[in-house]
Backbone as JSON, one array per atom type, in Angstrom:
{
  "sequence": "XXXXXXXXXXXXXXXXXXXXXXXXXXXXXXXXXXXXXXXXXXXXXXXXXXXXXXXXXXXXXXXXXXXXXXXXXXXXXXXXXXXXXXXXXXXXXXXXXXXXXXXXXXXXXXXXXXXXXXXXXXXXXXXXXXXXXXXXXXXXXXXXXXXXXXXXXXXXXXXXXXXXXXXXXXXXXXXXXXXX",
  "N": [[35.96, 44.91, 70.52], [33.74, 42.83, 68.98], [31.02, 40.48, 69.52], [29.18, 37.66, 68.12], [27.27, 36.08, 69.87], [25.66, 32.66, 69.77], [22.41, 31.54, 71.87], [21.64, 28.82, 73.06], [18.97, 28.11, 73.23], [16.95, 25.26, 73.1], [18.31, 22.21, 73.24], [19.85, 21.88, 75.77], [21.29, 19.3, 77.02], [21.96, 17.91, 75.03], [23.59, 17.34, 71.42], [21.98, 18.82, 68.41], [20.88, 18.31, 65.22], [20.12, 20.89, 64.49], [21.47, 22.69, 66.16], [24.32, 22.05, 64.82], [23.53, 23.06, 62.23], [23.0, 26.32, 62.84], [25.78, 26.71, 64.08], [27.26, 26.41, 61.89], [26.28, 28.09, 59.8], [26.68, 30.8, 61.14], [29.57, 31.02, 61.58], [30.73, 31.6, 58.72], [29.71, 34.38, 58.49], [30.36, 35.74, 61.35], [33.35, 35.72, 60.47], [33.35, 36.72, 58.21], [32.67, 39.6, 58.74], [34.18, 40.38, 60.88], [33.75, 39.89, 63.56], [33.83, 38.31, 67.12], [32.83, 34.98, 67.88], [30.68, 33.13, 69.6], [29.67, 30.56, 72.02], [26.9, 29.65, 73.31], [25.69, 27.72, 76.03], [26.37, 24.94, 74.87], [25.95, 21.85, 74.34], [28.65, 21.04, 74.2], [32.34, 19.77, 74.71], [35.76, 20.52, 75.45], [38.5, 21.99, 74.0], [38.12, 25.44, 72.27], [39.64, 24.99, 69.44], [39.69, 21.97, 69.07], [36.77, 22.1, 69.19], [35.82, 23.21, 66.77], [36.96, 21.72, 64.93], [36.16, 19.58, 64.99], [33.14, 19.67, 64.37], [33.53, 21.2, 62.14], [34.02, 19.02, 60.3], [31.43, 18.12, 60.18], [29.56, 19.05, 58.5], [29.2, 21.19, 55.07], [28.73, 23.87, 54.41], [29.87, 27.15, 54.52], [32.57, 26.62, 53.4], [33.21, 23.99, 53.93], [33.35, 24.02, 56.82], [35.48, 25.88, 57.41], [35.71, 28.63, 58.05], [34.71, 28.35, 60.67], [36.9, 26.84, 61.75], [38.87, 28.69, 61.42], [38.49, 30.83, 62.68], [38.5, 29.64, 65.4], [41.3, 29.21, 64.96], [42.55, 31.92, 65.06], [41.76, 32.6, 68.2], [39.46, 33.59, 68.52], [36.67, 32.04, 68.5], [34.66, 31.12, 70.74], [33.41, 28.99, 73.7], [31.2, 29.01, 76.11], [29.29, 28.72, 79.25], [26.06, 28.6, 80.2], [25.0, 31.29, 82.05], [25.16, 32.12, 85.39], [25.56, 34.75, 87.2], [26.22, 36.52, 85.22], [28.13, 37.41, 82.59], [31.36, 36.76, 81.15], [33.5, 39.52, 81.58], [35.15, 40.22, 79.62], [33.92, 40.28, 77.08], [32.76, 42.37, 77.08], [29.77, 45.03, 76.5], [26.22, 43.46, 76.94], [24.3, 42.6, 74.77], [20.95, 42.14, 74.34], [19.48, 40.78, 71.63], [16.31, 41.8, 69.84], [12.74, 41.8, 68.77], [11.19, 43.17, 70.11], [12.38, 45.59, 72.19], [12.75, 46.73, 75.43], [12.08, 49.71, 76.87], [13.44, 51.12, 78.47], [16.02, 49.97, 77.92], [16.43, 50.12, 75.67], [18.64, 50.49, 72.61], [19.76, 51.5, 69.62], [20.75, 50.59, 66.24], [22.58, 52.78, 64.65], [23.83, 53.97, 66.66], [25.05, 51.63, 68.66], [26.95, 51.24, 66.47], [28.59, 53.56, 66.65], [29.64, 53.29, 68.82], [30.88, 50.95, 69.19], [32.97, 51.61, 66.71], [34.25, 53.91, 68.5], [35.82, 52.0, 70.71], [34.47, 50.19, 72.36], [33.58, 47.37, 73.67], [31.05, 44.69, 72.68], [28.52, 42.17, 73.36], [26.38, 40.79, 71.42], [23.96, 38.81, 71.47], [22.07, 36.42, 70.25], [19.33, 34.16, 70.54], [18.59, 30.79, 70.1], [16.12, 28.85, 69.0], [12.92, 28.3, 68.89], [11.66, 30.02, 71.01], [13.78, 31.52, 72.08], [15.54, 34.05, 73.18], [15.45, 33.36, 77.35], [14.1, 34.82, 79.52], [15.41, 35.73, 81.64], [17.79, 36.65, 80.52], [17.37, 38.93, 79.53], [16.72, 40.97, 81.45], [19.75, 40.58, 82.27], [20.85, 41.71, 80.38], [22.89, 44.73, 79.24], [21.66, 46.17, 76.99], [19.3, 46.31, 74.59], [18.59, 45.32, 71.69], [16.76, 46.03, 68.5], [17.16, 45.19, 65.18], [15.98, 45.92, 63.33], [15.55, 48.79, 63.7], [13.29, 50.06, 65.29], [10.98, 49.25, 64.26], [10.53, 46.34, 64.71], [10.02, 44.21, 63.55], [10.05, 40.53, 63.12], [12.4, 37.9, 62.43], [13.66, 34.92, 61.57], [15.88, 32.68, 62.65], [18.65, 32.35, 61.07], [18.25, 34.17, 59.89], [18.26, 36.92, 61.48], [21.02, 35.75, 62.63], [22.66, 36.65, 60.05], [21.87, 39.16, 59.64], [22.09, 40.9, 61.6], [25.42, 41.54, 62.34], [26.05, 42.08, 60.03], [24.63, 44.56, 59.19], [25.58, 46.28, 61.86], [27.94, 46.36, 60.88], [28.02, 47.68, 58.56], [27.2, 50.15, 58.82], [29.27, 50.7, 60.55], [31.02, 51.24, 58.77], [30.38, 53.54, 57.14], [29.96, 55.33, 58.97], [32.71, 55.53, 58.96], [33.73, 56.89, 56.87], [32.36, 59.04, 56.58], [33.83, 60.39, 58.28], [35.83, 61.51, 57.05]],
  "CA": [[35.65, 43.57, 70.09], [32.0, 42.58, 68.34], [31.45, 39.16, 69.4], [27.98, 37.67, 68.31], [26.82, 35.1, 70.78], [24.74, 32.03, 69.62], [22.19, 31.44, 72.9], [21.13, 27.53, 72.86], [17.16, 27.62, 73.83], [16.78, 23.91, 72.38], [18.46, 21.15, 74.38], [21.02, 21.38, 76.63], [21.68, 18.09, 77.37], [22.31, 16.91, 73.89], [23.53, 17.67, 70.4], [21.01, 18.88, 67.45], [21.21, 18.69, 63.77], [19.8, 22.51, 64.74], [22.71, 23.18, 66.69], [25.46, 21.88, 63.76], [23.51, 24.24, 61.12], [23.13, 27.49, 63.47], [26.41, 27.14, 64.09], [27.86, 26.62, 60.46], [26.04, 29.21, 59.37], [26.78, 31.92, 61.57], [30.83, 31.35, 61.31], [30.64, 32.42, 57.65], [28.99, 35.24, 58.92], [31.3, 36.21, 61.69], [34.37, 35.52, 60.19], [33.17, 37.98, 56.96], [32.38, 40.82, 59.28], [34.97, 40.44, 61.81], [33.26, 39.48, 64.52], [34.31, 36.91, 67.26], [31.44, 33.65, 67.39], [30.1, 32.38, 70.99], [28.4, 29.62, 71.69], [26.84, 29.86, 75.08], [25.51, 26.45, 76.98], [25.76, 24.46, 74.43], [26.34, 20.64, 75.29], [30.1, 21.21, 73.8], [33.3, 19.97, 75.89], [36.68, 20.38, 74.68], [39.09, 23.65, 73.64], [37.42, 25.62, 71.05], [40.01, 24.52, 68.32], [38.75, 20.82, 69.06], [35.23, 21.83, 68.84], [35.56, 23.29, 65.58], [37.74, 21.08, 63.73], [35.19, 18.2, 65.02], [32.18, 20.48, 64.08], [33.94, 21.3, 60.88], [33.53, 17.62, 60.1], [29.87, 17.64, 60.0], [28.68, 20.4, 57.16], [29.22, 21.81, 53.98], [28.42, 25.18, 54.71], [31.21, 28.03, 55.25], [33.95, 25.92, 53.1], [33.66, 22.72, 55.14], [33.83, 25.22, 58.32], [36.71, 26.56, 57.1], [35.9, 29.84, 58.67], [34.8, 28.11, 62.09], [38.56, 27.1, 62.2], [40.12, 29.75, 61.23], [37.78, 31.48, 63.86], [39.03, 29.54, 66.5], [42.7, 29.35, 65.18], [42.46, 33.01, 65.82], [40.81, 32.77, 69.07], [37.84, 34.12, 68.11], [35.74, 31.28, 69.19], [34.77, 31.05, 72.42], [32.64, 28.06, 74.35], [30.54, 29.66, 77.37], [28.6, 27.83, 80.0], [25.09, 29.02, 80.63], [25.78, 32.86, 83.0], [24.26, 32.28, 86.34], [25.6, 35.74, 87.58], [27.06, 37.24, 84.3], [28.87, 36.64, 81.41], [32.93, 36.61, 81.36], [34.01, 40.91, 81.11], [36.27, 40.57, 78.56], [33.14, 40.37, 75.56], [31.78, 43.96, 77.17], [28.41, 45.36, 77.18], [25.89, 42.61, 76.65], [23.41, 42.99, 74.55], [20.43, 41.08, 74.18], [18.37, 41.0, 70.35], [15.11, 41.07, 70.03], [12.12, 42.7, 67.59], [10.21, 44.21, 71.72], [13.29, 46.08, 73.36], [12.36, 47.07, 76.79], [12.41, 51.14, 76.66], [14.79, 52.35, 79.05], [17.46, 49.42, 77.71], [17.25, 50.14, 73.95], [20.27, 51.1, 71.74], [19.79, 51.72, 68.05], [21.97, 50.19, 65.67], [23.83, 53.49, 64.9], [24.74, 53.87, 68.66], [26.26, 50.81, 68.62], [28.18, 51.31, 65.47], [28.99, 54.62, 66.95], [30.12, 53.12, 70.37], [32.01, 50.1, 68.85], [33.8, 52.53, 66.47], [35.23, 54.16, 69.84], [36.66, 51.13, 70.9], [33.69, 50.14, 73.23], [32.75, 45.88, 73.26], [29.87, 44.27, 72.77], [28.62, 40.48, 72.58], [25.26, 40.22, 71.59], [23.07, 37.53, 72.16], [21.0, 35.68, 69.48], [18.5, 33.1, 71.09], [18.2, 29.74, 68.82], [15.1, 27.89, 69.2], [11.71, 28.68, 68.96], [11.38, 30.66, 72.37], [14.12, 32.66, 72.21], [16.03, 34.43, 74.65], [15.07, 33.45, 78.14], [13.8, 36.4, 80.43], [16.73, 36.44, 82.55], [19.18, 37.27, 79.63], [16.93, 40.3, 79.08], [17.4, 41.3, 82.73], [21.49, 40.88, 82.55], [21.35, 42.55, 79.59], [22.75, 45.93, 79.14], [20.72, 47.0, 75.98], [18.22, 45.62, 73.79], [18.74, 45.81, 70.22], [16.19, 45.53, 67.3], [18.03, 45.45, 64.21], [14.72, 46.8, 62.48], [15.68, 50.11, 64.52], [12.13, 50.47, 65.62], [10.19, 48.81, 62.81], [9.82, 45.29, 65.73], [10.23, 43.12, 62.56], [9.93, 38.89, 63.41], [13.45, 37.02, 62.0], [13.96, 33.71, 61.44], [16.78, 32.8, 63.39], [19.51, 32.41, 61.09], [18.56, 35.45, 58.85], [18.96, 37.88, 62.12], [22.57, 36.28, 62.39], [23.13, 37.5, 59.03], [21.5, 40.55, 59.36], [22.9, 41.69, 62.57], [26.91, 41.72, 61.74], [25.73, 42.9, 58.47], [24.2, 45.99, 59.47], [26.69, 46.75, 61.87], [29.6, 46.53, 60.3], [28.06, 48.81, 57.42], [27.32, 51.37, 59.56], [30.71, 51.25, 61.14], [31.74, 51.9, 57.79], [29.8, 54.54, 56.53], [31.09, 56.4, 60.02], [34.38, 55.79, 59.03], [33.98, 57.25, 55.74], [32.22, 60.45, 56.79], [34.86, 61.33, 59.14], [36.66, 61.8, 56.51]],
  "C": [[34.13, 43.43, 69.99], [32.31, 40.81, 68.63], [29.38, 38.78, 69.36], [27.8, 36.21, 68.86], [25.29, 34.36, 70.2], [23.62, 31.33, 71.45], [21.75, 29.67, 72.62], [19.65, 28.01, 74.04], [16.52, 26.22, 73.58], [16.73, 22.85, 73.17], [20.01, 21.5, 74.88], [21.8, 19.91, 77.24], [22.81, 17.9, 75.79], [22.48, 17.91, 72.39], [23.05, 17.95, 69.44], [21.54, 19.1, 66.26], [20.94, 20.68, 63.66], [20.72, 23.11, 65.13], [23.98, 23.74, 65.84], [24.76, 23.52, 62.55], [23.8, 25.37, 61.77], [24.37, 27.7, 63.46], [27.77, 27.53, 62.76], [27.55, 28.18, 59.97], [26.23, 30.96, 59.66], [28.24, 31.74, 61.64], [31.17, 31.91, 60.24], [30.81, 34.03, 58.6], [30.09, 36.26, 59.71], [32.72, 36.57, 61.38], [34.35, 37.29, 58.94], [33.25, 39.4, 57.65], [33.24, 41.36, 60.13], [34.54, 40.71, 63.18], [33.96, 38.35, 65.53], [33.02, 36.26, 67.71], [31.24, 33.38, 68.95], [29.39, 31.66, 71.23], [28.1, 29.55, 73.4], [25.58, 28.88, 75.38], [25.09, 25.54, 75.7], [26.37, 22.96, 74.68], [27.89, 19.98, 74.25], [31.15, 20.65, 74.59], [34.89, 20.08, 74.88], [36.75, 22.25, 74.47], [37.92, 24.03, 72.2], [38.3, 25.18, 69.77], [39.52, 22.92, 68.06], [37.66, 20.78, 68.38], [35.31, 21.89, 67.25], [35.86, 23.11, 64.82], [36.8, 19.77, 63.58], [33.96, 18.72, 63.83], [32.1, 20.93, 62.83], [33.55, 20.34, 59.74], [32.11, 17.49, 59.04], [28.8, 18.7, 58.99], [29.82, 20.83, 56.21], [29.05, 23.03, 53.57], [29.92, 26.41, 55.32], [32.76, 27.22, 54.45], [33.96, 24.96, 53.28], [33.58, 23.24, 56.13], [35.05, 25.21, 58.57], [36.65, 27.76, 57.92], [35.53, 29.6, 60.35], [36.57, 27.44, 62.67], [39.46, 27.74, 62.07], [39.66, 31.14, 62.35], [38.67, 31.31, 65.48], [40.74, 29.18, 66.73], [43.35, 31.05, 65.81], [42.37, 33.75, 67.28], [40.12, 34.07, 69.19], [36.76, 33.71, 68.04], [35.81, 30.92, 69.92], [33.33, 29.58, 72.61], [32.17, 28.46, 75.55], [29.85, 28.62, 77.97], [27.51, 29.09, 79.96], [25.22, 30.3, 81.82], [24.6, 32.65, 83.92], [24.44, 33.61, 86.92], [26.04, 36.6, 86.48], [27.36, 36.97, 83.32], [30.17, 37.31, 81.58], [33.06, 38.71, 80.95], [34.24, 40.89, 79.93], [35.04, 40.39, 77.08], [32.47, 42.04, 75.84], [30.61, 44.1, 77.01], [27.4, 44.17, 76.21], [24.44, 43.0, 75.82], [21.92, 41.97, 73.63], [19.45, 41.44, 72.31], [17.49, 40.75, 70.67], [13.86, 41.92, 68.97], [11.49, 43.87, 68.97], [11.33, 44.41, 72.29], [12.6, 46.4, 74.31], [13.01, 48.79, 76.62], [13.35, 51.35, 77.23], [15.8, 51.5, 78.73], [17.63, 49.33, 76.09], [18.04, 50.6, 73.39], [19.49, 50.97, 70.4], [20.63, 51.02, 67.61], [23.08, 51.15, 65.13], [24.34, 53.81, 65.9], [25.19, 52.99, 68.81], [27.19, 51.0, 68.21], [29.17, 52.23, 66.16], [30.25, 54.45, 68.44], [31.56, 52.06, 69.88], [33.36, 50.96, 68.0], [34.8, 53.29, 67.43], [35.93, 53.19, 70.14], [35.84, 50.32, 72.14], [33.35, 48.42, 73.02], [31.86, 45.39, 73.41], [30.03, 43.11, 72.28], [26.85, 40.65, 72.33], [24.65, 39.38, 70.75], [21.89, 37.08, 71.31], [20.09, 33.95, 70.25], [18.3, 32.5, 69.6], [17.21, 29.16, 69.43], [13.63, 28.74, 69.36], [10.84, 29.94, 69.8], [12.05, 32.11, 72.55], [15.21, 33.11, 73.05], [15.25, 34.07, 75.82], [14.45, 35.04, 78.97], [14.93, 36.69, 81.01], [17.82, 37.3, 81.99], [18.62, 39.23, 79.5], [17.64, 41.4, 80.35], [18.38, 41.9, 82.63], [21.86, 42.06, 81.7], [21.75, 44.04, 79.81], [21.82, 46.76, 78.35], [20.04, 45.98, 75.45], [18.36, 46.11, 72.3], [17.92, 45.41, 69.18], [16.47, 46.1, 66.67], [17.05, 45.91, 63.37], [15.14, 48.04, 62.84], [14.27, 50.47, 64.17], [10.67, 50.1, 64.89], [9.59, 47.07, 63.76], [9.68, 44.02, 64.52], [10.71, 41.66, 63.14], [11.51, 38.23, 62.55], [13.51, 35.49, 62.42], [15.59, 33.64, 61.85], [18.24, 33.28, 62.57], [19.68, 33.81, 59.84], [18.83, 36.35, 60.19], [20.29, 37.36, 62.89], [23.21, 36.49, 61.45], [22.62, 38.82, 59.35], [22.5, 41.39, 60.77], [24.3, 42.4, 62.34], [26.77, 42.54, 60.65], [25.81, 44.47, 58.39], [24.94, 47.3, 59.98], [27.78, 47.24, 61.44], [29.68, 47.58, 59.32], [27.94, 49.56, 58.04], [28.49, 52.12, 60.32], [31.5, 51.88, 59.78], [31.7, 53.09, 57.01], [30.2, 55.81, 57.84], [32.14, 56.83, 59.69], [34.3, 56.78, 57.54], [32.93, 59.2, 55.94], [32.61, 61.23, 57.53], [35.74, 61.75, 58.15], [36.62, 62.86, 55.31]]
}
């Protein structure tokens, strides 16, 4: 399971027109690639089919968020609280984005592909807002992934959650096709 996790760096308290786009935009996204979507502390309550039939509501982007409900008719959208010790097992090795991996926790993006291809899970972790990922996430993290593979390239938030899935997923494919 590939699950790419939106991080809220913004407001926790309260709802943002920043929030509604990020998350429009990155259900497309997931849905295309076959990914499942995460939204982690964001000031959400309610099952995820709730959220994203409400959430659906409010943009034009993705169908109507057609693909954020067909995400979470699936369950394939998840609602997280903020991880004071962790994040839930069941998304597997955590991995934080970023353009500065930390050396001894970087992964490549064909070692992922390579790992997910096995049957190995990963959620990782896009920071929204200006800042970023916190430090701590880096910490929890298992790996560090810049989708530049080594190039440290700057993204605007919602182009590296297109690019991420993107990348992936081609590379899982181009595996699959030279095993053969």
């Amino acid at each position: 399971m590939l699950t790419l996790a939106l991080y809220n760096s913004y407001d926790p308290k309260r709802l943002h027109e920043a929030h509604l786009r990020a998350i429009a935009r990155a259900a497309p996204v997931a849905y295309a690639f076959g990914f499942h979507l995460a939204l982690i502390g964001f000031p959400l309550s309610g099952k995820p089919l709730d959220v994203a039939e409400e959430t659906a509501k409010n943009t034009t982007i993705g169908e109507g968020g057609r693909y954020l409900v067909e995400l979470a008719r699936n369950n394939r959208f998840h609602l997280l609280e903020f991880p004071k010790k962790g994040f839930p097992p069941q998304f597997g090795r955590i991995i934080a984005t970023t353009r500065k991996p930390g050396a001894s926790k970087s992964i490549d993006s064909l070692e992922l592909a390579r790992r997910a291809l096995r049957g190995e899970s990963f959620m990782l972790v896009v920071g929204l807002g200006r800042h970023g990922l916190p430090k701590e996430i880096f910490k929890m993290a298992d790996y560090h992934l810049d989708i530049t593979d080594g190039r440290g390239v700057s993204f605007e938030t919602c182009t590296a959650i297109g690019a991420i899935p993107t990348k992936i997923k081609t590379l899982m494919e181009a595996l699959k096709w030279t095993k053969k």
